[in-house]
MIDOSE-1310 file (N, C-alpha, C; in nm, 2 decimals, decimal comma, always signed):
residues 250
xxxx	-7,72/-10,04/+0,47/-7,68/-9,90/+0,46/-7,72/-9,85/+0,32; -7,75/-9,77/+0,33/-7,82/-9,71/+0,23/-7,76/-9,61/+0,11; -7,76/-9,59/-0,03/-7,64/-9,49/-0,09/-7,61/-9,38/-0,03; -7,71/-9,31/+0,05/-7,71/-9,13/+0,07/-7,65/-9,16/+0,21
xxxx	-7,63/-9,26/+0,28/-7,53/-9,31/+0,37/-7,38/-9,30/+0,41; -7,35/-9,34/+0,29/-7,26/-9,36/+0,19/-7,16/-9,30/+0,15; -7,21/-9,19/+0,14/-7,13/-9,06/+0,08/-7,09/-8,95/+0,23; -6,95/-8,90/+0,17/-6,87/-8,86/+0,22/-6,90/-8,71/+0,31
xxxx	-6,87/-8,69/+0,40/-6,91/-8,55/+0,47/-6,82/-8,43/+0,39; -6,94/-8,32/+0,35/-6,85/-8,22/+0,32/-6,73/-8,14/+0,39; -6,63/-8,13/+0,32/-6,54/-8,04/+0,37/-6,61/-7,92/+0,38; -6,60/-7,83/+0,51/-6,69/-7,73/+0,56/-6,55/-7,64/+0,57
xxxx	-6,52/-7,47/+0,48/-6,42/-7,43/+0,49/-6,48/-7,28/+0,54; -6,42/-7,18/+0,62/-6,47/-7,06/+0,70/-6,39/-6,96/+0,62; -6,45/-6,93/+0,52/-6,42/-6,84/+0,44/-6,37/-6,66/+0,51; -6,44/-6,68/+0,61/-6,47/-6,53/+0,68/-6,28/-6,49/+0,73
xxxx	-6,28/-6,33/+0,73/-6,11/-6,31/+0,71/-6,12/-6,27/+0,91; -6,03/-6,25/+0,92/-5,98/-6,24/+1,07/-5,94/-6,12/+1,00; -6,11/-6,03/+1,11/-6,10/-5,84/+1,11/-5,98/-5,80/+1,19; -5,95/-5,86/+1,29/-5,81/-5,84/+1,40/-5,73/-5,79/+1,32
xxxx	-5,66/-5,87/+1,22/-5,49/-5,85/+1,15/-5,52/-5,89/+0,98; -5,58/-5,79/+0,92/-5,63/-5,81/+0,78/-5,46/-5,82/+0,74; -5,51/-5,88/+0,62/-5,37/-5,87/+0,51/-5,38/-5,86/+0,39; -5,32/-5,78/+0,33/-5,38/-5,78/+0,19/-5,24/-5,82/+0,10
xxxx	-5,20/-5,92/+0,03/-5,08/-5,95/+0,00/-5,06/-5,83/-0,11; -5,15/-5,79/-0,22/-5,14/-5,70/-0,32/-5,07/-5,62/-0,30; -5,15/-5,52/-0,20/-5,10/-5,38/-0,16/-4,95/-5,43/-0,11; -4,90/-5,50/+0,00/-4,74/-5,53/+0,03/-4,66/-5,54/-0,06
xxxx	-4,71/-5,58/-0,19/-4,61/-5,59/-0,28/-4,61/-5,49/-0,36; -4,69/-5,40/-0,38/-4,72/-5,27/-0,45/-4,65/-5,17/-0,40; -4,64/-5,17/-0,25/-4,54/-5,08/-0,14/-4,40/-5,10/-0,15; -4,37/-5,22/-0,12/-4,21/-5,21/-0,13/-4,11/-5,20/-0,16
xxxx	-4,15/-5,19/-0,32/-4,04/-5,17/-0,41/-4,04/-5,03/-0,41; -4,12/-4,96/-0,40/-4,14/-4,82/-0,44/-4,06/-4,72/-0,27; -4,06/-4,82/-0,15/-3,96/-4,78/-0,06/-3,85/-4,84/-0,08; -3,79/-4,88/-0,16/-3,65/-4,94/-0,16/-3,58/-4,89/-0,22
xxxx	-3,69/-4,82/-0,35/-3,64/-4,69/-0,40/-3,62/-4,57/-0,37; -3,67/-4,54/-0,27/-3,68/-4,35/-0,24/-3,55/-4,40/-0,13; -3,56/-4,54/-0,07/-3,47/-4,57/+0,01/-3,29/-4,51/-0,06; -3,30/-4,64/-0,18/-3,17/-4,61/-0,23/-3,15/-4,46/-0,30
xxxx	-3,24/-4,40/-0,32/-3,20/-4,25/-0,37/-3,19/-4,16/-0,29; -3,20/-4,15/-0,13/-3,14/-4,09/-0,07/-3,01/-4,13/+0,01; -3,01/-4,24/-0,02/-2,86/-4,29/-0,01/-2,75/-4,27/-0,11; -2,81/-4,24/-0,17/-2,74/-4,18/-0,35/-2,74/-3,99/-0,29
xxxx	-2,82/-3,98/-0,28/-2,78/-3,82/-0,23/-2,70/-3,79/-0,15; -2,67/-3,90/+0,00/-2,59/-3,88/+0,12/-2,44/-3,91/+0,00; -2,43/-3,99/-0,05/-2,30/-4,01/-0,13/-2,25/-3,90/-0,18; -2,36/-3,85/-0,32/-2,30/-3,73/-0,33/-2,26/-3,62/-0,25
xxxx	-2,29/-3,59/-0,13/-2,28/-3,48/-0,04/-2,17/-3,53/+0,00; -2,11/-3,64/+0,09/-2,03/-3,63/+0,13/-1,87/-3,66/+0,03; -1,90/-3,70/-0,09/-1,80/-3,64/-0,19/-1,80/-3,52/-0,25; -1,89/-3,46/-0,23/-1,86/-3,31/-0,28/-1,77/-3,24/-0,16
xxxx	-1,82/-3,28/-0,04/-1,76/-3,21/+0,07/-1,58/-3,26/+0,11; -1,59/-3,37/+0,09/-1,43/-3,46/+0,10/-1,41/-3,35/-0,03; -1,41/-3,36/-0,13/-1,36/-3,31/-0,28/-1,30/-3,14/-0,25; -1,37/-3,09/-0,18/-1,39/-2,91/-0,13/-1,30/-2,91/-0,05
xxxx	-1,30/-3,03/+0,08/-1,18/-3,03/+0,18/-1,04/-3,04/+0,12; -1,05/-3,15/+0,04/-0,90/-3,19/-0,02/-0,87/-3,05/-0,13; -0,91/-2,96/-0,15/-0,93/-2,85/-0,24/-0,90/-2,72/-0,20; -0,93/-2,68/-0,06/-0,89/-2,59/-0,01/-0,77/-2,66/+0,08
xxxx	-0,74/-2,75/+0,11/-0,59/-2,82/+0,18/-0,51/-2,78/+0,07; -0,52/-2,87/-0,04/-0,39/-2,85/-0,11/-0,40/-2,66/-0,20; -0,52/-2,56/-0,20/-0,47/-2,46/-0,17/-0,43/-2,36/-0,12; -0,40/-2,42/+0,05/-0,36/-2,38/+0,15/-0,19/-2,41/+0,11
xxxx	-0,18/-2,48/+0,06/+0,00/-2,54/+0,03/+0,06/-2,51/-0,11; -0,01/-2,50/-0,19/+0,04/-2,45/-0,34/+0,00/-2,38/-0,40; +0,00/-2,30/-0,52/-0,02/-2,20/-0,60/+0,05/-2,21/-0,71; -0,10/-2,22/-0,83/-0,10/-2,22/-0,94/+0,00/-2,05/-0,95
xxxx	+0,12/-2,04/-1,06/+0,14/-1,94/-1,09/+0,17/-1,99/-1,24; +0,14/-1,83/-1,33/+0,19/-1,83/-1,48/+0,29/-1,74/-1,51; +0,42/-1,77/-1,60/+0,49/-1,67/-1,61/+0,44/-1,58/-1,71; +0,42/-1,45/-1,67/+0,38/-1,36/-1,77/+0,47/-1,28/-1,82
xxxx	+0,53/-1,29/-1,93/+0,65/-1,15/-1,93/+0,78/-1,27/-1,96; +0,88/-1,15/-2,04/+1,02/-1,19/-2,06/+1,16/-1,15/-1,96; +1,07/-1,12/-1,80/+1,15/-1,08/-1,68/+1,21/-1,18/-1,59; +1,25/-1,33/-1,62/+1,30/-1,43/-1,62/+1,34/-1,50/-1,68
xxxx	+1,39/-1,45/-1,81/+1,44/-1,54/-1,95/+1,58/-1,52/-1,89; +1,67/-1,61/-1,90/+1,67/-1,77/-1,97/+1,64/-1,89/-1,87; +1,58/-1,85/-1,70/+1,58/-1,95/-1,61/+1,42/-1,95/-1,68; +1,30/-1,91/-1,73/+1,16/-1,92/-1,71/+1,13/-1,85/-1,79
xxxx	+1,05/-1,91/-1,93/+1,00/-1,91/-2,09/+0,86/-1,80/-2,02; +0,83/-1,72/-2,08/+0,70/-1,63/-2,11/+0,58/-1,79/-2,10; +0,50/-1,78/-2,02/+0,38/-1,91/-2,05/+0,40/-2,04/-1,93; +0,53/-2,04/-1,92/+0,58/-2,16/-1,83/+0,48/-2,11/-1,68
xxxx	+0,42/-2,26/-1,65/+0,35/-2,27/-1,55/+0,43/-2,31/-1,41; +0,36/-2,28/-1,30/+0,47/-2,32/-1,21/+0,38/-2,37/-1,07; +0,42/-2,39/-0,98/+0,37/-2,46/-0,89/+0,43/-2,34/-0,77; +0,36/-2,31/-0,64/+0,44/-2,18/-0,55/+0,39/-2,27/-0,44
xxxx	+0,50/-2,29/-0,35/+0,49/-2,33/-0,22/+0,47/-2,21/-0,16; +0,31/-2,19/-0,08/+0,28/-2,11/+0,02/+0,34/-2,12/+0,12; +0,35/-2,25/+0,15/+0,44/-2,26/+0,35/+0,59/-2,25/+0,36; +0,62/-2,23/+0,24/+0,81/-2,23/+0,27/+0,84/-2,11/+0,35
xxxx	+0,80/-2,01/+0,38/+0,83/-1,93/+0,47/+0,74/-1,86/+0,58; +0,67/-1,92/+0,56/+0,55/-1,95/+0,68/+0,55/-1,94/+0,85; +0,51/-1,86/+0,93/+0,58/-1,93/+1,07/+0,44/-1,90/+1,16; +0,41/-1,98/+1,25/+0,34/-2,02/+1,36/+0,35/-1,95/+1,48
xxxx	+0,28/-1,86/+1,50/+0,25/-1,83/+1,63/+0,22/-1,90/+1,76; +0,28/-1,91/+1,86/+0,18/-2,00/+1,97/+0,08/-1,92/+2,03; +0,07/-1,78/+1,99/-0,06/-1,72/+2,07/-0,18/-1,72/+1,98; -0,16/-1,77/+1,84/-0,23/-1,78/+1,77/-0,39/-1,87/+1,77
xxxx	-0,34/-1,96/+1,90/-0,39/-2,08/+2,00/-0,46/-2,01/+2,05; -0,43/-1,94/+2,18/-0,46/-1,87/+2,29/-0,57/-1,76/+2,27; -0,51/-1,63/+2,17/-0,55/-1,52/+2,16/-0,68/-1,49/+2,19; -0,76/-1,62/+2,13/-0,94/-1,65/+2,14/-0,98/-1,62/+2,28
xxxx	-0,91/-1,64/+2,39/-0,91/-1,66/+2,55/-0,95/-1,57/+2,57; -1,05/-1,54/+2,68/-1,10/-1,36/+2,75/-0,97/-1,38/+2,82; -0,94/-1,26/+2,84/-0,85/-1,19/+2,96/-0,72/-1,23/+2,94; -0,68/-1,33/+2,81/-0,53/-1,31/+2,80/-0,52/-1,22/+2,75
xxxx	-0,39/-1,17/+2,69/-0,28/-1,08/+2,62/-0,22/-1,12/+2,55; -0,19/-1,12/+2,44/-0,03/-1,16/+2,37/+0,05/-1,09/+2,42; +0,18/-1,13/+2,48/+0,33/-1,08/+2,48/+0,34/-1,00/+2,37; +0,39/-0,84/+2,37/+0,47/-0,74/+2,28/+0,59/-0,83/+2,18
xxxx	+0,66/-0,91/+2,29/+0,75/-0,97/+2,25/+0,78/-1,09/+2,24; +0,65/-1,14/+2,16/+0,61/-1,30/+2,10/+0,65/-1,37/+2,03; +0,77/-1,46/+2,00/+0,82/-1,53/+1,89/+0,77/-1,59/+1,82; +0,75/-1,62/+1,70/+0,68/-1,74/+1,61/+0,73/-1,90/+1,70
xxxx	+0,64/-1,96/+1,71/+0,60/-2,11/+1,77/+0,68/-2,15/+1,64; +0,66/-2,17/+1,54/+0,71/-2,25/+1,44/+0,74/-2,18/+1,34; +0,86/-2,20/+1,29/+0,90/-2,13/+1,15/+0,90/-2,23/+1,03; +0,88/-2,23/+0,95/+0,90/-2,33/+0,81/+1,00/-2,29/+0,74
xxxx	+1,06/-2,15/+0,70/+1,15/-2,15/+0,65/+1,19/-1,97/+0,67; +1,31/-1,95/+0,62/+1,31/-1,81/+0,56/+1,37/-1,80/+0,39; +1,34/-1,67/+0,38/+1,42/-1,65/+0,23/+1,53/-1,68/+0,22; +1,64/-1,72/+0,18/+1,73/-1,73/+0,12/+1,81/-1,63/+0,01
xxxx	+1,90/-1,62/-0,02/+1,96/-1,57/-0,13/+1,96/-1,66/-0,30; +1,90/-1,66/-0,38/+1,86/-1,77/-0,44/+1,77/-1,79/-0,49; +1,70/-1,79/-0,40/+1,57/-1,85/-0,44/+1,47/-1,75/-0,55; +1,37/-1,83/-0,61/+1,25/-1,73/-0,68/+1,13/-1,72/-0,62
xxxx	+1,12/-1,62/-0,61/+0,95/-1,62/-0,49/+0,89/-1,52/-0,61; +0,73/-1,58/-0,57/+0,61/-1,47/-0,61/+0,59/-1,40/-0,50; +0,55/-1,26/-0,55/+0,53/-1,14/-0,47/+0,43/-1,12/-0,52; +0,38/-0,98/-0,42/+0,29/-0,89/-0,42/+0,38/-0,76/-0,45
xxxx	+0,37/-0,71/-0,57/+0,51/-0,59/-0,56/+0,49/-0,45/-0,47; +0,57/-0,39/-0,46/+0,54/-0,23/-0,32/+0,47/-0,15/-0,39; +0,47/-0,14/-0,53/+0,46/-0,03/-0,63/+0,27/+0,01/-0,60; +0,30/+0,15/-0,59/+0,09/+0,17/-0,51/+0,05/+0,12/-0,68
xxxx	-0,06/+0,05/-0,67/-0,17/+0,01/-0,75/-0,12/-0,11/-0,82; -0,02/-0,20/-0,79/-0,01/-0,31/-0,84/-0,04/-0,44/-0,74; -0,10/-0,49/-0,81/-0,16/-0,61/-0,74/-0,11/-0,73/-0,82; -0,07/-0,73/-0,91/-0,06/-0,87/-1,01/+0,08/-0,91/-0,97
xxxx	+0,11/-1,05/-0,93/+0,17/-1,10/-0,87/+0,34/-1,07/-0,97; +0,46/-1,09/-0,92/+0,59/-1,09/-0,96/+0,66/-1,18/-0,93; +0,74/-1,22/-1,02/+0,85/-1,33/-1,00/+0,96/-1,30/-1,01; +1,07/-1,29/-0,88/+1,21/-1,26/-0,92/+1,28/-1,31/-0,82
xxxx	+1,43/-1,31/-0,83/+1,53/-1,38/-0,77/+1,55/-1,36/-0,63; +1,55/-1,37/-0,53/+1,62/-1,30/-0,43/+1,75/-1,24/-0,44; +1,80/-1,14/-0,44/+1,97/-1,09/-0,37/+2,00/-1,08/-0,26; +1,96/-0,99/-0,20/+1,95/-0,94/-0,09/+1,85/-0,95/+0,04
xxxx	+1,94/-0,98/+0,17/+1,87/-1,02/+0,24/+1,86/-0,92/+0,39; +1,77/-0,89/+0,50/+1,77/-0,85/+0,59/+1,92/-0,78/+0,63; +1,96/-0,65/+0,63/+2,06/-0,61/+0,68/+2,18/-0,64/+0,56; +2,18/-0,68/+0,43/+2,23/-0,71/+0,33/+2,27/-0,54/+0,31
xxxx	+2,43/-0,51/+0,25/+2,42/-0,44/+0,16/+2,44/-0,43/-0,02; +2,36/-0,43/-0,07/+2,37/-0,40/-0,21/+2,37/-0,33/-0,27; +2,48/-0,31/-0,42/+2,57/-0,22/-0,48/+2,55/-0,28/-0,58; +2,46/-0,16/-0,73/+2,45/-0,28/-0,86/+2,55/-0,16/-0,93
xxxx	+2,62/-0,23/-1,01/+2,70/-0,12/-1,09/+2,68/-0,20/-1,28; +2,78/-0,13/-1,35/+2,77/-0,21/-1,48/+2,87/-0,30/-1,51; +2,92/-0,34/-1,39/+3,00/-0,50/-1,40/+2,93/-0,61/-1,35; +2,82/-0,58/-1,26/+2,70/-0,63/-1,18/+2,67/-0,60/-1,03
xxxx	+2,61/-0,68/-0,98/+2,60/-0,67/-0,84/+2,70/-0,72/-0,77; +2,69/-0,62/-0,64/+2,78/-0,66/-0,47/+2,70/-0,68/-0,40; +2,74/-0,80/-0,31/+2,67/-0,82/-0,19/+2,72/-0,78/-0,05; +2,72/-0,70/+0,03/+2,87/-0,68/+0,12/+3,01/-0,67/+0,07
xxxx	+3,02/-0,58/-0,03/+3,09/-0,54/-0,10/+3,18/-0,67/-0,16; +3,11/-0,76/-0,21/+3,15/-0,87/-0,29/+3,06/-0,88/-0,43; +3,15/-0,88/-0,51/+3,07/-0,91/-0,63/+3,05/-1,05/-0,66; +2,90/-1,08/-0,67/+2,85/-1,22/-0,70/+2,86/-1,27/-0,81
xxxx	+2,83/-1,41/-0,84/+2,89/-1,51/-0,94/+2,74/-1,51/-0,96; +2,70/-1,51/-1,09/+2,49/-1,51/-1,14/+2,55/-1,61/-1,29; +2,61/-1,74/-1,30/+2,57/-1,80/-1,42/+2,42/-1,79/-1,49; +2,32/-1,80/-1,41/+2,21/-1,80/-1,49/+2,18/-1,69/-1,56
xxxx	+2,28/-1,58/-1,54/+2,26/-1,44/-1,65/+2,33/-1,47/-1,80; +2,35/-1,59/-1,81/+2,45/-1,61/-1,91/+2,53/-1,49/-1,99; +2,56/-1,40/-1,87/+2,66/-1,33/-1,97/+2,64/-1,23/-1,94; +2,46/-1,19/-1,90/+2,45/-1,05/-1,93/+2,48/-0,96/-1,81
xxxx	+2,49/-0,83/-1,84/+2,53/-0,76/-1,70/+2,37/-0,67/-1,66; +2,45/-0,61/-1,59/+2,31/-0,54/-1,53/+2,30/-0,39/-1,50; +2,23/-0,35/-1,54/+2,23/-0,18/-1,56/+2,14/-0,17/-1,51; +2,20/-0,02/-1,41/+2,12/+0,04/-1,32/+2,11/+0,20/-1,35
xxxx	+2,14/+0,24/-1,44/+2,20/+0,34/-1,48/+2,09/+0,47/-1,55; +1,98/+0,41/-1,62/+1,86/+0,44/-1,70/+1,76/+0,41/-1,67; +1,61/+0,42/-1,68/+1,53/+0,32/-1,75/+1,40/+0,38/-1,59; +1,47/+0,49/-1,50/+1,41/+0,53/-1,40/+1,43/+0,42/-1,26
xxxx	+1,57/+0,34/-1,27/+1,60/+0,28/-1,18/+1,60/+0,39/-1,08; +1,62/+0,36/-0,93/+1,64/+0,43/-0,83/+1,73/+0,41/-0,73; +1,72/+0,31/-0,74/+1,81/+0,18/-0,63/+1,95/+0,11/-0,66; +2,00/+0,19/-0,69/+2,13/+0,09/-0,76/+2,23/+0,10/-0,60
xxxx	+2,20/+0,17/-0,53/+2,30/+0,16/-0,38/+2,40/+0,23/-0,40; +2,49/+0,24/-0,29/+2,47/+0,10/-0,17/+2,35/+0,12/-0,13; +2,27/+0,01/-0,07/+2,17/+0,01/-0,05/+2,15/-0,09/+0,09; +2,12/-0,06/+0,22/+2,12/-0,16/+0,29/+1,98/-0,24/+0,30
xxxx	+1,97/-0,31/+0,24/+1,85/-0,45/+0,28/+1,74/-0,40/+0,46; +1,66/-0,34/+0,44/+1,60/-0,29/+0,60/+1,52/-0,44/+0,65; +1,49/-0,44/+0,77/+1,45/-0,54/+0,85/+1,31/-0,66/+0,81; +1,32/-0,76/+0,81/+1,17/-0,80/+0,72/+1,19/-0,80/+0,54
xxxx	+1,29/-0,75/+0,50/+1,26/-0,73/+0,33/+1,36/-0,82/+0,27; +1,34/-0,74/+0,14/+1,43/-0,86/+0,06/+1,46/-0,78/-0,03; +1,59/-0,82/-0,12/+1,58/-0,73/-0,26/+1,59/-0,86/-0,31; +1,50/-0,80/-0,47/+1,46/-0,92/-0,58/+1,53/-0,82/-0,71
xxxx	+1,55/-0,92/-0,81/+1,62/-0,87/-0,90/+1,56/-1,01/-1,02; +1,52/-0,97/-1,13/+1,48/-1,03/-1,26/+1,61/-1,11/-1,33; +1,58/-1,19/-1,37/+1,69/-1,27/-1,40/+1,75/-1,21/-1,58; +1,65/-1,12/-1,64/+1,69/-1,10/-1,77/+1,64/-0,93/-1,74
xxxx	+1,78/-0,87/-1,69/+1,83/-0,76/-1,60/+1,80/-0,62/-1,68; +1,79/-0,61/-1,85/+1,73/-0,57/-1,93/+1,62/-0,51/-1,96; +1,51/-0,64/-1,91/+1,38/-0,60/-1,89/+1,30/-0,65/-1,79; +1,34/-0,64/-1,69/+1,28/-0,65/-1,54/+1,25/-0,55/-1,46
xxxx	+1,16/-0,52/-1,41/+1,10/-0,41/-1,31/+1,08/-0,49/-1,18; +1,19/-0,48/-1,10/+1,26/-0,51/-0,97/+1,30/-0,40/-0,89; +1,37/-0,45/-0,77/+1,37/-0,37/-0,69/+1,48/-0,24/-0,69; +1,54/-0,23/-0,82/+1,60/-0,12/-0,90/+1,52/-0,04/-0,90
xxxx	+1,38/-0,03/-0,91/+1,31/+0,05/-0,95/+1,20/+0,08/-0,84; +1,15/-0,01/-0,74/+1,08/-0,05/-0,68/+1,09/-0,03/-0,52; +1,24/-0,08/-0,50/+1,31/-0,08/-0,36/+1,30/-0,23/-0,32; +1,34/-0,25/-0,18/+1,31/-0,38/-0,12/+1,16/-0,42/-0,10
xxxx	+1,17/-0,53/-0,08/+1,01/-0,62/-0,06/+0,99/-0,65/+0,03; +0,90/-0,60/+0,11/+0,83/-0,68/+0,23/+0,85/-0,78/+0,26; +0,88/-0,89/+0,35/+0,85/-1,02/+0,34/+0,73/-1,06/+0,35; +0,63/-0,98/+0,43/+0,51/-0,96/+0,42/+0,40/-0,99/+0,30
xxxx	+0,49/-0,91/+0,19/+0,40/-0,95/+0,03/+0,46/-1,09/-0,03; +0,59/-1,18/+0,05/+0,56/-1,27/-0,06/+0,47/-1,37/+0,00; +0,43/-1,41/-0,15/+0,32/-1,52/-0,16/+0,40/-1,65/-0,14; +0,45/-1,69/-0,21/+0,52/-1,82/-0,19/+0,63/-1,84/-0,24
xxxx	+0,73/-1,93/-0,26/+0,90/-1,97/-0,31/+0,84/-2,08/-0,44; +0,86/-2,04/-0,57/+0,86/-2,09/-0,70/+0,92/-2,24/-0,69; +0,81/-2,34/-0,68/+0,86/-2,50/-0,63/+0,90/-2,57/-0,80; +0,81/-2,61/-0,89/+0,80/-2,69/-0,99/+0,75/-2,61/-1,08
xxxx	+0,85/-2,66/-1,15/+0,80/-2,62/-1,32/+0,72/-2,72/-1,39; +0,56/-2,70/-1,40/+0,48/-2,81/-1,45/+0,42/-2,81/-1,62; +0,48/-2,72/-1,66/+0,46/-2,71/-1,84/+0,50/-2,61/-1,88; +0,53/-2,59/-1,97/+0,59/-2,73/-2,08/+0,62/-2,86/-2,05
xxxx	+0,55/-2,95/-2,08/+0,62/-3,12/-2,05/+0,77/-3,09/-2,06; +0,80/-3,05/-2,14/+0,96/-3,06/-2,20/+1,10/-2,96/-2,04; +1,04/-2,92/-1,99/+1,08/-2,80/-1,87/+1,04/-2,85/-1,75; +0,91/-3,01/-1,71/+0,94/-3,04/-1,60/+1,00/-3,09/-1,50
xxxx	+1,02/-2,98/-1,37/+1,10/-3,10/-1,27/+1,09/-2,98/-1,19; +1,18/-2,97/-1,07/+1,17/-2,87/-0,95/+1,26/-2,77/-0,97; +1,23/-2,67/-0,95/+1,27/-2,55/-0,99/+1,42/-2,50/-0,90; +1,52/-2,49/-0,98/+1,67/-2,49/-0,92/+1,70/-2,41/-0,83
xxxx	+1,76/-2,41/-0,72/+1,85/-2,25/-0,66/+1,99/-2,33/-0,66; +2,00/-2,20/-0,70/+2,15/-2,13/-0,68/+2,20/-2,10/-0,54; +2,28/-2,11/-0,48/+2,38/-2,09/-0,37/+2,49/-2,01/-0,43; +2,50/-1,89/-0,35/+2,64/-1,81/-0,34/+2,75/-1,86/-0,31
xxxx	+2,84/-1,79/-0,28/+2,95/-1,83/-0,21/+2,95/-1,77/-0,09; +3,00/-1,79/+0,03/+2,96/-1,76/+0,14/+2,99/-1,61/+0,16; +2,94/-1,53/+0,19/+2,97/-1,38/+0,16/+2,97/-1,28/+0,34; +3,08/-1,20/+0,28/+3,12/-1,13/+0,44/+2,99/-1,09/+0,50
xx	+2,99/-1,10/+0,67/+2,86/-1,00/+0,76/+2,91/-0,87/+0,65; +2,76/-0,77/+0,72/+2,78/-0,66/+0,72/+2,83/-0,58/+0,80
């Protein structure tokens, strides 16, 4: 055997690429980082959208239920400081229709004589609600006490107020009385309380522009029943009523 015998057969390798299913590893790796990106940034967008929209929902909910109010004025001193912030339950006197459901329907009717489906509450004697006052061109909201209620009669003299010819017990006046006498009052009564209203009266009787001057209130205009006092830190917690003593029909 001879040297050139001898020696080993070349390895024979087919360089040629299979045109079928080319591949180019460069380019795949060039590509997919740059989709994993546009990937994760529109996933970053769906996030923010759907927290701005939760944020909007939870936002118009809770102010569907409360109201920022500010006390402006010295027409509730000594229950509520000039500045003192407050929190206003919209739904405390709130009530539900059940045709409210329906009405959308072709060819129904509402009943003339439709009761509210649901009530949440009514006024009280006591309580402080924000209004919308009767007075033509005022719009800026009011805060005062309730007295008087639907079919109530009220009598303010200068020893104070009657309610069904009972004179009421007002510690929160610490002292002071109440004049009706000056000042372009109109309303000092007897005065009977008409259907739906309210009479409101300022807690610092002096300098309040209430329904002395004004007449009774819609129930219509109030906005909400004065819930929490939220600042001053030093003044927070829920905002007190008062209860009468039980007082004769009319």
């Amino acid at each position: 055997m001879t040297e050139h015998e001898r020696q080993p057969t070349p390895l024979i390798v087919d360089s040629r690429k299979d045109s079928s299913s080319p591949v180019d590893a460069s380019d795949h790796q060039s590509q997919q980082p740059g989709t994993a990106k546009a990937t994760k940034q529109t996933s970053l967008i769906h996030e923010v959208i759907e927290t701005a929209i939760l944020a909007l929902l939870i936002f118009v909910a809770v102010r569907s239920v409360v109201l920022n109010f500010k006390v402006d004025g010295l027409s509730m001193m000594p229950s509520f400081e000039n500045g003192e912030m407050l929190l206003v339950n919209r739904n405390s006197y709130r009530s539900v229709d059940a045709w409210d459901f329906v009405d959308w329907l072709p060819l129904v009717d509402e009943h003339e004589d439709a009761e509210p489906f649901i009530t949440f509450g009514e006024p009280s004697r006591g309580d402080v609600v924000v209004f919308t006052p009767p007075s033509p061109g005022q719009d800026k909201p009011y805060i005062k006490r309730v007295i008087g209620l639907p079919g109530d009669t009220v009598e303010i003299r200068e020893d104070g107020v009657s309610v069904n010819r009972t004179l009421i017990n007002e510690p929160y006046l610490e002292g002071a009385t109440t004049s009706c006498q000056s000042g372009g009052a109109s309303y000092c009564g007897p005065l009977t309380v008409p259907e739906d209203s309210i009479f409101v009266l300022g807690d610092n009787r002096n300098n309040s522009e209430d329904s002395r001057f004004f007449g009774p209130v819609p129930e219509s205009n109030i906005i909400g029943k004065a819930w929490i006092t939220y600042w001053p830190a030093d003044v927070i917690g829920v905002v007190p009523h008062y209860d009468y003593p039980k007082l004769p029909e009319t």
